[in-house]
VMD Tcl script that draws the C-alpha trace (Angstrom):
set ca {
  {157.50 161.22 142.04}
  {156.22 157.54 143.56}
  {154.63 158.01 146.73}
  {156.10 155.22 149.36}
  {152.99 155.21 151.01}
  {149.09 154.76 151.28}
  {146.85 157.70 151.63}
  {145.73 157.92 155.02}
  {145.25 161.86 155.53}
  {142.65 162.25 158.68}
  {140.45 164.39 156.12}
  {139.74 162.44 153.33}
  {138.72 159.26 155.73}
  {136.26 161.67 158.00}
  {134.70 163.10 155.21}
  {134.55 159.62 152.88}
  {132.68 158.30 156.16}
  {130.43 161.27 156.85}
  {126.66 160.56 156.62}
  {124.42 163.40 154.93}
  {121.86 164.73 157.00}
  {118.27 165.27 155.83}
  {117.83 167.95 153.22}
  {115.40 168.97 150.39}
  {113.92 167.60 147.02}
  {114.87 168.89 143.34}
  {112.46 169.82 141.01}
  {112.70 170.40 137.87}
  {114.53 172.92 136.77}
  {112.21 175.10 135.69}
  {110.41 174.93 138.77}
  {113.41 175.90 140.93}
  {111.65 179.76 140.68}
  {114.05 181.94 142.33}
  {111.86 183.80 145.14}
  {112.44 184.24 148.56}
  {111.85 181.70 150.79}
  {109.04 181.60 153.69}
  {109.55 180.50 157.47}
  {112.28 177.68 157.55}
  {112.18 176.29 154.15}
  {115.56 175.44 152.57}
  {116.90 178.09 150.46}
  {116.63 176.97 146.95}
  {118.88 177.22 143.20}
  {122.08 178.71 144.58}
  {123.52 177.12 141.13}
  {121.62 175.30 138.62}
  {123.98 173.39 137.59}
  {126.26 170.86 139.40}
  {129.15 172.59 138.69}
  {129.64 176.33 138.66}
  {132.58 175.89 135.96}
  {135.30 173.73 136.80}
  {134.82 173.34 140.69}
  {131.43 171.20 141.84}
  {128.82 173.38 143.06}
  {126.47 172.58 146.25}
  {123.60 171.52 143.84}
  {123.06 167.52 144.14}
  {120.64 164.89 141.71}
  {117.28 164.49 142.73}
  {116.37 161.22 144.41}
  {115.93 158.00 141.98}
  {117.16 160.47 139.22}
  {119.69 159.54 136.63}
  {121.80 162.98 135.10}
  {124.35 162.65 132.37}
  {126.99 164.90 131.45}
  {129.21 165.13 128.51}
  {131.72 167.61 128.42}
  {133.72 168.82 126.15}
  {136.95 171.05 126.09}
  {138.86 171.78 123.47}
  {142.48 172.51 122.51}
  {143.77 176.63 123.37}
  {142.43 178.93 120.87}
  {145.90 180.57 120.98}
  {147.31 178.23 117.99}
  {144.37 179.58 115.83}
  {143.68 178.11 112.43}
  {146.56 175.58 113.50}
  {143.99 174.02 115.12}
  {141.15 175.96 114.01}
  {140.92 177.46 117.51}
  {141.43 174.34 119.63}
  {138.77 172.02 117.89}
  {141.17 169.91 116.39}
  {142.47 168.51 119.72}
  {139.26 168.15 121.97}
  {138.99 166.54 125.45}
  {135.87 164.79 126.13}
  {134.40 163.59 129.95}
  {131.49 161.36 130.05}
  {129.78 161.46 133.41}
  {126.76 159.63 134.71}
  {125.03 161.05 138.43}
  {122.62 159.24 140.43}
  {120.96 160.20 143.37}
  {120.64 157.71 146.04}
  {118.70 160.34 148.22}
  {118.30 164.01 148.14}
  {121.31 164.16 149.37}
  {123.42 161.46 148.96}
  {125.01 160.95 145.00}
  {127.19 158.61 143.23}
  {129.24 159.31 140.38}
  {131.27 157.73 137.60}
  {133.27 159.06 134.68}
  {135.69 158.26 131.97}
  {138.00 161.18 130.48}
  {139.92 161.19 127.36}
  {142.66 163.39 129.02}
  {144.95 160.73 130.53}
  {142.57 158.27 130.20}
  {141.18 158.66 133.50}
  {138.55 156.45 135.19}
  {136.86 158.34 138.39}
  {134.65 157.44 140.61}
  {132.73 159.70 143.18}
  {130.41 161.03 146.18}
  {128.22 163.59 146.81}
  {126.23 164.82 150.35}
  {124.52 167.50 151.88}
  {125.32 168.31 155.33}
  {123.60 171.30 156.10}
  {121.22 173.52 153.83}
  {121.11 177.41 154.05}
  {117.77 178.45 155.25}
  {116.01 181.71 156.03}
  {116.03 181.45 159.73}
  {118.71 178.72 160.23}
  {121.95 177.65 158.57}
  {123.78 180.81 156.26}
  {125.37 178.90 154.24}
  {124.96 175.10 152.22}
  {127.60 172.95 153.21}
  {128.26 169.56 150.52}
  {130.68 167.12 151.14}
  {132.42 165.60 147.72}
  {135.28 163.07 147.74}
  {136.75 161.29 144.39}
  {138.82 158.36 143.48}
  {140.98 158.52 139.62}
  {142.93 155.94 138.30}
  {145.22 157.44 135.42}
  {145.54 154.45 133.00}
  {147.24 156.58 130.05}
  {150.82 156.05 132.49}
  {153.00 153.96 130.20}
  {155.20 151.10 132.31}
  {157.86 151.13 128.79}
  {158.59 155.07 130.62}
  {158.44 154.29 133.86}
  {159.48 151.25 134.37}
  {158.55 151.23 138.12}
  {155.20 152.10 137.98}
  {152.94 150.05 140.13}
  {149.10 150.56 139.80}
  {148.87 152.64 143.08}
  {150.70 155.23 141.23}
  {148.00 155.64 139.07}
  {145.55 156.67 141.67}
  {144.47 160.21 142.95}
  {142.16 161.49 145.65}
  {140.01 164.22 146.47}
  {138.43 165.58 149.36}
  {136.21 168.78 149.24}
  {133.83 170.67 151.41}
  {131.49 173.17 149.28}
  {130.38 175.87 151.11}
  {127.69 178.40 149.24}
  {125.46 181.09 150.13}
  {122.42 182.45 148.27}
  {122.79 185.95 148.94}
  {120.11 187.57 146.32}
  {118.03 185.60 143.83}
  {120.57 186.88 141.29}
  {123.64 186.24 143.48}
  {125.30 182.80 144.64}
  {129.37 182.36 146.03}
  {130.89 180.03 146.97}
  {134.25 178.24 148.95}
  {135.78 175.24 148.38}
  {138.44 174.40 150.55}
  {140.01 171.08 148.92}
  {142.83 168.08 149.57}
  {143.92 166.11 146.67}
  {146.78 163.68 146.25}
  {148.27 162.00 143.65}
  {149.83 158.76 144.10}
  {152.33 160.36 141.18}
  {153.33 163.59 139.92}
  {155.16 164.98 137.22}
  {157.26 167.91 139.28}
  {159.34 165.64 141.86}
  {159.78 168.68 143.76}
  {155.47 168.95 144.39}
  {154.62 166.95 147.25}
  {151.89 164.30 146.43}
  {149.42 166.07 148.58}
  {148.18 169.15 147.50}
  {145.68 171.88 149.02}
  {143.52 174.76 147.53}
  {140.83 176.85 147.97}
  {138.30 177.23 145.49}
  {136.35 180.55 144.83}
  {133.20 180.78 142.51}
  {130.26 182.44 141.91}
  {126.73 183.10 140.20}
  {125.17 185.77 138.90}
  {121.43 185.69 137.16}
  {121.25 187.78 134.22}
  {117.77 186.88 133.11}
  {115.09 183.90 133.93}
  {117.38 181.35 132.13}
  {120.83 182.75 131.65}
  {123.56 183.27 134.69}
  {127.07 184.15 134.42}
  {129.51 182.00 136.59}
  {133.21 182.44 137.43}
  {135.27 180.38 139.72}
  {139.03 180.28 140.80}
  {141.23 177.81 142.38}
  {144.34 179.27 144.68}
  {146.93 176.36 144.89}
  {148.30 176.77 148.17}
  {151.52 174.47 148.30}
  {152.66 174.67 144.71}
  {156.42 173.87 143.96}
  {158.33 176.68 142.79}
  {159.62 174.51 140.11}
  {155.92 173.33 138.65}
  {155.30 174.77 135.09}
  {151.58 174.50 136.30}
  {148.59 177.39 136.47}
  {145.96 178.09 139.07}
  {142.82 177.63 137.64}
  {140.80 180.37 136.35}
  {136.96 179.97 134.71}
  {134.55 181.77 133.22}
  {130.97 181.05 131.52}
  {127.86 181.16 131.24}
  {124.60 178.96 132.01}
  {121.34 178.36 130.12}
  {118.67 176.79 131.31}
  {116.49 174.87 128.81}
  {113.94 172.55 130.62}
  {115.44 169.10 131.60}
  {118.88 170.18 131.21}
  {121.67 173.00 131.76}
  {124.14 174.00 128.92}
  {126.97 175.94 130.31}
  {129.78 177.18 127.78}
  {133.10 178.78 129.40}
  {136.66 179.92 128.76}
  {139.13 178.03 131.51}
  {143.08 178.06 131.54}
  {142.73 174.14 132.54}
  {141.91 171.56 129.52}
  {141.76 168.72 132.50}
  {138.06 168.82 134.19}
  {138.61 167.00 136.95}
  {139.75 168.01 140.71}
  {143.12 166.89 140.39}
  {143.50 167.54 137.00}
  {142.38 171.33 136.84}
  {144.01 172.21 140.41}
  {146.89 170.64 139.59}
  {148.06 170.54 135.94}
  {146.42 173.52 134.29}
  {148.69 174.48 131.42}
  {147.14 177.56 130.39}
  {147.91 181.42 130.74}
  {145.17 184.05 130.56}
  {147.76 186.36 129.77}
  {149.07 185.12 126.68}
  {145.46 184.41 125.35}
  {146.61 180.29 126.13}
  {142.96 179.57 127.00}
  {140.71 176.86 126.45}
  {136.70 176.76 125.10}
  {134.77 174.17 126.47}
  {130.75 173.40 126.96}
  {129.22 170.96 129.83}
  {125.77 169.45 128.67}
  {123.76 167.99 131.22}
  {120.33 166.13 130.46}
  {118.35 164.51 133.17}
  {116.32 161.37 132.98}
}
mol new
graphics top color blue
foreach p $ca { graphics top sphere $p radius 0.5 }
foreach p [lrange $ca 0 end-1] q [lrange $ca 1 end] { graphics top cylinder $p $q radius 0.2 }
display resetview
């Protein structure tokens, strides 16, 4: 449906205005050595990558450092040779990272899956430490334009309609070395959707975690619980799982998701796929840092 009106939900606006407080350096990622931390240090390498699948993770670019991610995700294994397992009808997201600060990023991206343009934020607001703060707490808020809408089918489509919005708090917790979770409560709207029963703002909670299984390899998992889906949407809640590796300057991570769309929106609110019926999708994030 069109929305008849701007977005101008209390929660995106506080948290697109929030200012990160002070926080901690990245190293390299080799040098992010899992041990326990002394006195009040921050509590280091909850996730070693910036996301844990689909969902953004609490990890943030260094300061004056430059991280590029392509990602790839292909069609659902589930039409087999068809396809030959979903490689004939890949999506592909190119994103670049920079960090302002230690805590402060900027993001921008281009998708193939409806040809979506995003731009982004990133902030710390609190770090977990040892005798302080439990948990990490990251602020991330997005804004998509969908340019693969086509006027000749909707004939009343303005360019508003073709924007989304996201609003996120990430909350994490280092329990172990080995073990990282995470919450993600989240507001998105889209200035259209395809369901004119949804409502154009959504909400969701995001669950996710990360397990170590050996110096360079983890095993990560997250989840995303729609929470005011319409009963008419033919749409999925999101459900991820992969694994890391950690190779020097960059993190490969390699999953199985029922959402070809990687971003917020996208994944929380048009995943197409059903675990069930083996409608799943491979995909592989490659990030390299310069």
């Amino acid at each position: 449906m069109y929305c008849s009106y701007p977005l101008t939900k209390p929660l995106f606006i506080a948290l697109l205005c929030i200012s990160p407080f002070l926080g901690f350096s990245q190293d390299d990622l080799l040098d992010e050595i899992d041990v326990e931390n002394t006195d009040n240090d921050p509590v280091v390498a909850a996730f070693k990558g910036l996301k844990i699948v689909n969902f953004e993770s609490t990890k943030l670019v260094a300061k004056k450092e430059l991280t590029f991610v392509v990602a790839h995700r292909f069609g659902s294994i589930e039409n087999g040779f068809e396809s030959f397992f979903g490689l004939d009808d890949a999506v592909t997201r190119l994103n670049f990272i920079y960090g302002i600060s230690d805590n402060f990023n900027i993001s921008v991206s281009r998708s193939s899956f409806q040809k979506i343009y995003e731009g982004a934020i990133k902030y710390k607001l609190i770090s977990q430490r040892n005798n302080g703060s439990p948990v990490t707490v990251v602020g991330y808020n997005s804004i998509l334009i969908n340019t693969a809408l086509d006027k000749a089918n909707l004939p009343k489509l303005e360019f508003e309609n073709r924007l989304g919005y996201t609003a996120q708090l990430l909350i994490s917790r280092k329990f172990t070395k080995n073990l990282s979770l995470e919450l993600a409560p989240t507001f998105f709207h889209d200035n259209f959707v395809l369901d004119n029963n949804q409502d154009n703002s959504q909400y969701a909670l995001g669950i996710g975690g990360r397990y170590k299984l050996a110096k360079r390899w983890s095993l990560n998992m997250d989840y995303g619980w729609h929470l005011n889906r319409s009963d008419t949407s033919p749409f999925k809640n999101p459900l991820s799982i992969g694994v890391d590796l950690e190779t020097g300057g960059h993190v490969f991570q390699m999953h199985f998701t029922n959402s070809q769309a990687m971003n917020t929106n996208g994944f929380l609110g048009q995943a197409t796929g059903d675990w069930s019926d083996g409608d799943i999708y491979f995909g592989f994030n490659l990030s390299r840092r310069f």
